[in-house]
N, CA, C and O of each residue as an XYZ file, in Angstrom:
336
protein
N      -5.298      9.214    -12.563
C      -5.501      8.362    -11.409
C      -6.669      8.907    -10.600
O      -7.125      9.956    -11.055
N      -7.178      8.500     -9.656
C      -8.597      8.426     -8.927
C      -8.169      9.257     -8.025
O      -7.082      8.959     -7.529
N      -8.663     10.185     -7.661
C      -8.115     10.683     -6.221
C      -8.327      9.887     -4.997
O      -9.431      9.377     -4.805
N      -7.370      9.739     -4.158
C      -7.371      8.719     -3.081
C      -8.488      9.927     -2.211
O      -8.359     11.148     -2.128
N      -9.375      9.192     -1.748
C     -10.005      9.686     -0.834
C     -10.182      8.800      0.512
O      -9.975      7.599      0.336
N     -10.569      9.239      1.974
C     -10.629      8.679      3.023
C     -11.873      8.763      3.685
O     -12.616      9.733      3.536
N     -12.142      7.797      4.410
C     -13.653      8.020      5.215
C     -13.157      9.142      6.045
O     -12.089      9.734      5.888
N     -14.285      9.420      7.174
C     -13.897     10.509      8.001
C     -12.983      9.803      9.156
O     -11.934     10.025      9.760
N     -13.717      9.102      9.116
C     -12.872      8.003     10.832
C     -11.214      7.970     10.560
O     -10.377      8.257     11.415
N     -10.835      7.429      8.750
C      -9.416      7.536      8.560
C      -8.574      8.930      8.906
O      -7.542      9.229      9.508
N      -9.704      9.649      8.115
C      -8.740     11.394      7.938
C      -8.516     11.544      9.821
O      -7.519     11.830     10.484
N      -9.642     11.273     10.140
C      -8.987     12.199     11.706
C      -7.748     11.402     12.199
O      -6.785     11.994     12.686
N      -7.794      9.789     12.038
C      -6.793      9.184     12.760
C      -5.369      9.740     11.923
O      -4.216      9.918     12.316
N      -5.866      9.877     10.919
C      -4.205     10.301     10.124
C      -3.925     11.910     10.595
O      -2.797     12.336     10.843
N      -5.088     12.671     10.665
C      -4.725     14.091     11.326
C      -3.919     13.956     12.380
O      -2.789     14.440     12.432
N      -4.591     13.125     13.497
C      -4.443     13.039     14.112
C      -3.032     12.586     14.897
O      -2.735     12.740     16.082
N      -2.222     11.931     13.733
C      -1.104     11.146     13.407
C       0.050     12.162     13.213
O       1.162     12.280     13.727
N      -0.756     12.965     12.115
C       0.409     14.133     11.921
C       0.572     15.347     12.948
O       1.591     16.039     12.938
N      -0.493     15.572     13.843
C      -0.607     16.538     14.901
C       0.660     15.665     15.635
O       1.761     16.176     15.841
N       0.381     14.530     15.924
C       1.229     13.876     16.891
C       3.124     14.240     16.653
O       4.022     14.740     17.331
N       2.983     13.661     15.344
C       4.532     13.684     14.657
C       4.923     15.347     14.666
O       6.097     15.699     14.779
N       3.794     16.338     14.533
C       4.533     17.489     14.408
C       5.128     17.615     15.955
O       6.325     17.903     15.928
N       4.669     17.493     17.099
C       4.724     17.606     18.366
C       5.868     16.894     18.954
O       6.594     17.343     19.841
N       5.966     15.767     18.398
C       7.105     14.820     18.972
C       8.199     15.032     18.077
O       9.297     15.070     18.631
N       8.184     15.194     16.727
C       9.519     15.456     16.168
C      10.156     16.765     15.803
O      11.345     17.042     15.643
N       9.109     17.480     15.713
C       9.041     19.154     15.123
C       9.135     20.195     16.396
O       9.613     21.322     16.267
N       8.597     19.660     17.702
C       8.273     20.055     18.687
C       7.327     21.900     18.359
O       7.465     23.112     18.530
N       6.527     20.996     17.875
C       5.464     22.635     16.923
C       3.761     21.827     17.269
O       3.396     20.654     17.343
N       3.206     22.881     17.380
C       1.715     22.368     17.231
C       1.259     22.788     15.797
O       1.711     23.687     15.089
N      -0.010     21.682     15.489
C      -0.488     22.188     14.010
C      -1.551     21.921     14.640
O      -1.756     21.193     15.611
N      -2.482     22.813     13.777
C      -3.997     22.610     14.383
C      -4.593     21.401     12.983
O      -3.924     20.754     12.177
N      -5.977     21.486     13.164
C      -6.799     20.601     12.417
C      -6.315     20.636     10.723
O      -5.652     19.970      9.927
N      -7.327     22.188     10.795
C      -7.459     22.080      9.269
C      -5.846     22.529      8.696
O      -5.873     22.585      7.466
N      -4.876     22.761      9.093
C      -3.540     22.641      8.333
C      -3.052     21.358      8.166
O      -2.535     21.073      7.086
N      -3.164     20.148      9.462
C      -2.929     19.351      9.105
C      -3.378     18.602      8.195
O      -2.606     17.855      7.594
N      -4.947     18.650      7.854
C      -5.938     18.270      7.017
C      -4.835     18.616      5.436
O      -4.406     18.010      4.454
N      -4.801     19.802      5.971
C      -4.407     20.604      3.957
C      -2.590     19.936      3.423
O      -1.880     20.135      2.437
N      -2.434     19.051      4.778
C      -0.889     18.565      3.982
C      -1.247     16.921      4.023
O      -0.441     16.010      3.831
N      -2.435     16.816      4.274
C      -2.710     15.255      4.151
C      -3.416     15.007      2.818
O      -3.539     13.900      2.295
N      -3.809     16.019      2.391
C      -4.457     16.316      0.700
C      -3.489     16.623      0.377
O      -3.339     16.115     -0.734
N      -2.031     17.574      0.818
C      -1.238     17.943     -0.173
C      -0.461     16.300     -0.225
O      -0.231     15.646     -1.242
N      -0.298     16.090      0.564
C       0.548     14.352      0.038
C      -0.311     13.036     -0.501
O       0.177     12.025     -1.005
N      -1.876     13.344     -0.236
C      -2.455     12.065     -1.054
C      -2.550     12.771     -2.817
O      -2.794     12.098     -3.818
N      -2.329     13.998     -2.791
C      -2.285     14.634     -4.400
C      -1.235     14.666     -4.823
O      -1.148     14.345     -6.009
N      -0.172     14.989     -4.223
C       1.166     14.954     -5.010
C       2.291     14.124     -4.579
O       3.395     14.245     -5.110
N       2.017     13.124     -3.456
C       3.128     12.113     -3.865
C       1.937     10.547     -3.468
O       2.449      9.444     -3.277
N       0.862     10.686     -3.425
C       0.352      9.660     -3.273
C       0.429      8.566     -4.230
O       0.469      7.378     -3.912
N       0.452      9.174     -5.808
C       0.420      8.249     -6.500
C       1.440      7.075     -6.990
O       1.334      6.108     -7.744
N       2.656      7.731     -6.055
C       4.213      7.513     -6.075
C       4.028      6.068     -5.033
O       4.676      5.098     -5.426
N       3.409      5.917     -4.078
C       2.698      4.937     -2.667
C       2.236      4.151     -4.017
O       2.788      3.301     -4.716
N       1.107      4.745     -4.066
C      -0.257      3.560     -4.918
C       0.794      2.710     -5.976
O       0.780      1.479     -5.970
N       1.757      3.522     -6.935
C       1.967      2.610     -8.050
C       2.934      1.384     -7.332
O       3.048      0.233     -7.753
N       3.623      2.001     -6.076
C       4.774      0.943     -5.095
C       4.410     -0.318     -5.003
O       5.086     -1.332     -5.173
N       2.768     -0.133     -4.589
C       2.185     -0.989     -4.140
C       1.685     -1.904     -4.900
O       1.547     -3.062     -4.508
N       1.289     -1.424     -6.308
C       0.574     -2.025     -7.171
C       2.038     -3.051     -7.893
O       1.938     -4.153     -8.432
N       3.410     -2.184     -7.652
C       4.710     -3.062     -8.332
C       4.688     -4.291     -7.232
O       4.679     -5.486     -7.526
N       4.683     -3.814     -6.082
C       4.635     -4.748     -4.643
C       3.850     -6.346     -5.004
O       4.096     -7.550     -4.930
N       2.995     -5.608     -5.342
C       1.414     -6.961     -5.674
C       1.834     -7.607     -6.545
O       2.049     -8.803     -6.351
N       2.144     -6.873     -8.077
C       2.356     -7.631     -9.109
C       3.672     -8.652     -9.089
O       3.885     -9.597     -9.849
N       4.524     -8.150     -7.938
C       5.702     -9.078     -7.793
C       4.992    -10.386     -6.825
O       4.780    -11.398     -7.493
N       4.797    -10.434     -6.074
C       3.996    -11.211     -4.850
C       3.310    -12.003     -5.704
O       3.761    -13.148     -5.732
N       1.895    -11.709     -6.780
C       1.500    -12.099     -7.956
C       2.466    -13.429     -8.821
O       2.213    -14.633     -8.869
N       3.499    -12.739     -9.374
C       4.286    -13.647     -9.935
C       5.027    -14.494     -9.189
O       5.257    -15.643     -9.565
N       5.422    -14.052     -8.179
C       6.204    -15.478     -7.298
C       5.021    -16.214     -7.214
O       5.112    -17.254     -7.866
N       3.788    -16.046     -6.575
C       3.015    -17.510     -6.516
C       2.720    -18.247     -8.215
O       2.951    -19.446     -8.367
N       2.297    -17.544     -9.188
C       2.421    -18.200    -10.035
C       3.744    -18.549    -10.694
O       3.674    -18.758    -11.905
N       4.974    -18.655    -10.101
C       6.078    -19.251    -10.401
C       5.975    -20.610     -9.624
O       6.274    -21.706    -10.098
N       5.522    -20.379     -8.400
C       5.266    -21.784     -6.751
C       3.926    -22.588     -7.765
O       3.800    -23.811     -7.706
N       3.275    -21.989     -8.393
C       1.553    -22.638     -9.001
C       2.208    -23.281     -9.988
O       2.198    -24.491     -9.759
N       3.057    -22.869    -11.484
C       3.560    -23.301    -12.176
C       4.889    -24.827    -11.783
O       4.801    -25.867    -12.436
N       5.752    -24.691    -10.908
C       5.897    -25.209    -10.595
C       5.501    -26.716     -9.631
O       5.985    -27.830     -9.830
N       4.592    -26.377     -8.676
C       3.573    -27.322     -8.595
C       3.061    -28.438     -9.876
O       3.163    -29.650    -10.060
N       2.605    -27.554    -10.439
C       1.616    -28.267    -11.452
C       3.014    -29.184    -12.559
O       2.733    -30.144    -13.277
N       4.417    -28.607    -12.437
C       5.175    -29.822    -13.148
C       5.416    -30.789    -12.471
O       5.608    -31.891    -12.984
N       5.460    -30.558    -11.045
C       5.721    -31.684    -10.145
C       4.782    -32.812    -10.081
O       5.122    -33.920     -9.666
N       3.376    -32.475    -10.569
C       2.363    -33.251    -10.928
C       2.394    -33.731    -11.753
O       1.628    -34.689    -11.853
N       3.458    -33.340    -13.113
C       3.108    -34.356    -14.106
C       3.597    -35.786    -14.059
O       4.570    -35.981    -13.330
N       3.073    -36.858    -14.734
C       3.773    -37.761    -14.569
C       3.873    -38.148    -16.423
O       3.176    -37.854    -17.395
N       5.010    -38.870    -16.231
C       5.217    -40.082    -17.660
C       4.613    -40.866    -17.700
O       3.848    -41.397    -16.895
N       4.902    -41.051    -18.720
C       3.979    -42.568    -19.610
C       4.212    -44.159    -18.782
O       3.542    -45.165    -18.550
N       5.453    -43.701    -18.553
C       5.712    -45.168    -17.766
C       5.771    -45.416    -15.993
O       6.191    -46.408    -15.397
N       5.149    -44.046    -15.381
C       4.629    -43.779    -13.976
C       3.540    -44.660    -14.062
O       2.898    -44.672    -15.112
N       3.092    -45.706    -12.750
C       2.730    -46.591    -12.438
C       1.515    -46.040    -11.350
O       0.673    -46.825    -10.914
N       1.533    -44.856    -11.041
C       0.748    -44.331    -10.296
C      -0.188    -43.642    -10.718
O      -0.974    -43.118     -9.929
């Protein structure tokens, strides 16, 4: 798999995210670059666990509309003896 990577603008808001959560739930401070090193440790070792969720997520979403598309398109058919 690709390594998920982030612009800079993302990484700080997500640092920034986890500084928060350590503070409000942990009641602990983390500085920058630790928080940095568990935001690589979770886009490397459980990120890909997210990505494939998402990709099952899509492919379901995917098939319901082409179940609504398929359906459609029988509602369109007509018989031989439809007048319209």
């Amino acid at each position: 798999m690709k390594k998920i990577v982030f612009s800079k603008e993302e990484k700080a808001a997500i640092v920034g995210r986890i500084q928060q959560y350590f503070a409000d739930e942990l009641d602990q401070t983390i500085g920058v670059l630790p928080a940095e090193f568990l935001l690589d440790f979770f886009a490397t070792e459980i990120g890909a666990n997210y990505y494939n969720q998402g990709l099952q997520d899509a492919h379901a979403a995917l098939m319901k509309q082409m179940e609504d598309f398929s359906e459609a398109i029988y509602l369109l058919e007509r018989q031989p003896d439809d007048k319209k």
